[in-house]
Phi, psi and omega in degrees: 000295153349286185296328175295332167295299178295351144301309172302318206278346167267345144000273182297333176297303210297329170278330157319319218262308181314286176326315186269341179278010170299323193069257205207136148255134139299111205204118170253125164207158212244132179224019178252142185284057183200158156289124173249178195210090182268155207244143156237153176229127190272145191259192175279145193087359191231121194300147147281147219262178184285015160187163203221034180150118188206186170258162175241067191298204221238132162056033179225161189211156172215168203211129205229145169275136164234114192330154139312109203147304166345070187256119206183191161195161171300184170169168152232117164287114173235140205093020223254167186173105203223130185290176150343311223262354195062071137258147210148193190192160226241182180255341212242129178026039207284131138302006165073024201267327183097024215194113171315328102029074230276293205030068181084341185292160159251179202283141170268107170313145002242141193214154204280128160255146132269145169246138161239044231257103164325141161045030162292168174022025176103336162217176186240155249227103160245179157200175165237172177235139172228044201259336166274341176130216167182142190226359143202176173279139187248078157273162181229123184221128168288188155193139161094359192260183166230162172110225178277291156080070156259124180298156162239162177150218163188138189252341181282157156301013205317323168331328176306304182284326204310136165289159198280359151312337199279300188307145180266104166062202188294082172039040192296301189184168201239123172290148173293152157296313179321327157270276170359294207229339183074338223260144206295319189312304173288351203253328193081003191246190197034261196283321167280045202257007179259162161310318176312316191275335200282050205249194172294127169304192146283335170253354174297334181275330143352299180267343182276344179306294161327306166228080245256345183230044172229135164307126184260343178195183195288326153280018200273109164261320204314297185296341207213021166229145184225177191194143200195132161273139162075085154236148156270200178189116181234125171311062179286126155264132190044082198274165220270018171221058180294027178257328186298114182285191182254051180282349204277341196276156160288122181282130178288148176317358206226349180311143142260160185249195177260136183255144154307154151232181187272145180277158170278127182121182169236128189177174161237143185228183185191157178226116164231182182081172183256028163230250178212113167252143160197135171297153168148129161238198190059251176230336188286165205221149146238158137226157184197170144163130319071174189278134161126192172215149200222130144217188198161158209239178156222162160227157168136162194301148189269139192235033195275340174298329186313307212251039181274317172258003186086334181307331155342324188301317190311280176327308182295324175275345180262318203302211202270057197288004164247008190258350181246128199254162189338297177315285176331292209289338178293326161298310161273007176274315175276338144338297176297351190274278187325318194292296202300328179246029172299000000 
């Protein structure tokens, strides 16, 4: 009887010990109309998975195992041009290794991230990120988990959107400010390296408008970390509706909402839905966003010359942030809404 206890008992270890070592699938798949060559990076302590960089072609997915435990992130390399030997460099999130093949290196900004970590504490911690910038659209969807297990991403196009201060080459991908200017306020470091000091820009809010469940800077936690046990996870690049805002997503419990401000010009503008929708007629702009509906009117001098190449922008965030008052920046956060989906 003994020896049969102790047979059962490595038994259930070896199936536990199995068990747990599935982790996660990983499922990459390309919807954008073109080949992308996504890069993966293992974070330290965390094995590398069976490729750290590979091709994708257009309407094709591929699928990697990952331990419990797991940590890294994602990308997609776009523009890539690589010989026979598969050596090359990518226009877009190139890791610089030369080699389709990432091998530890990470994305040279700016570039769309997923981030992950499998089985902490039972369950597991994703997000996307645009605090590197962003060079295409990204979602994230779990299956098969428990818990909230809510997609993330962005859907939006911001290249498209991008200010020209912003822009990457012929609208290639769009920079953080913080690559863009360096300067610490945008970067979050040295005085601004706590959630007290740190706060959202004009352009962070900008991309959180644009992608209301994607990181815009380096402290947006509330909005922008999700979390789900036992899930597999697939990876869409360029998903088949980027016109869609993340009204389809469920707002997380932790979720904050945005308050209006009143727009520049004479005009009504509104915000609805549970993602960021906007309306409006005459000149005036309102955004928000959370559940319910918001509208409001403004008056006041017209700024439509400020937005003939966008570089105004440059100016406004660099220049005398103490000469600009509550009003002024809420006016101008909407100006910048209004401009982008004009």
């Amino acid at each position: 009887m003994p020896h049969f206890s102790t047979l059962f008992f490595n038994l259930v270890l070896l199936l536990s010990t199995s068990t747990g070592a599935l982790g996660a699938t990983f499922t990459f798949a390309n919807k954008c109309e073109y080949t992308v060559w996504p890069g993966i990076l293992a974070n330290a302590g965390s094995p590398r998975l069976d490729s750290t960089g590979f091709e994708l072609p257009q309407d094709s997915s591929r699928s990697f195992q990952a331990p419990t435990g797991w940590s890294g992130r994602f990308w997609a390399r776009t523009g890539c041009s690589f010989d026979d030997s598969g050596s090359g460099s990518c226009l877009t999130g190139d890791c610089g290794s030369g080699q389709v093949e990432c091998n530890g290196l990470g994305a040279a900004p700016p570039a769309t991230l997923a981030e992950f970590t499998l089985g902490s504490g039972g369950q597991d911690f994703y997000d996307v990120s645009l605090v590197d910038g962003y060079n295409l659209p990204m979602i994230v969807e779990g299956s098969g988990g428990s818990g909230m297990c809510a997609s993330t991403g962005c859907s939006t196009d911001l290249n498209t959107n991008c200010p020209a201060e912003l822009r990457v080459g012929e609208g290639n991908a769009c920079k953080s400010a913080c690559e863009a200017f360096g300067s610490p306020e945008y970067c979050c470091s040295g005085a601004f390296n706590t959630p007290a000091t740190c706060k959202p820009s004009v352009y962070s809010e900008m991309f959180k408008s644009a992608c209301p469940r994607s990181y815009s800077y380096a402290y947006d936690d509330a909005t922008s970390t999700f979390t789900c046990t036992g899930a597999d996870y697939t990876v869409t690049f360029c998903p088949s509706s980027p016109s869609q805002k993340s009204a389809s997503y469920t707002t997380p419990m932790t979720a904050t909402t945005t308050t209006p401000e009143t727009g520049t010009g004479t005009g009504t503008g509104a915000a609805t839905g549970n993602g960021v929708d906007y309306s409006g007629t005459g000149t005036g702009s309102e955004y928000g966003s959370g559940s319910g509906t918001q509208t409001g009117t403004g008056t006041g001098g017209s700024g439509e010359t400020m937005l003939a190449d966008g570089s105004w922008l440059a100016g406004l965030a660099m220049g005398d942030s103490s000469a600009l008052k509550c009003g002024t920046i809420g006016s101008t956060i909407s100006l910048i809404v209004s401009y982008l989906y004009l």
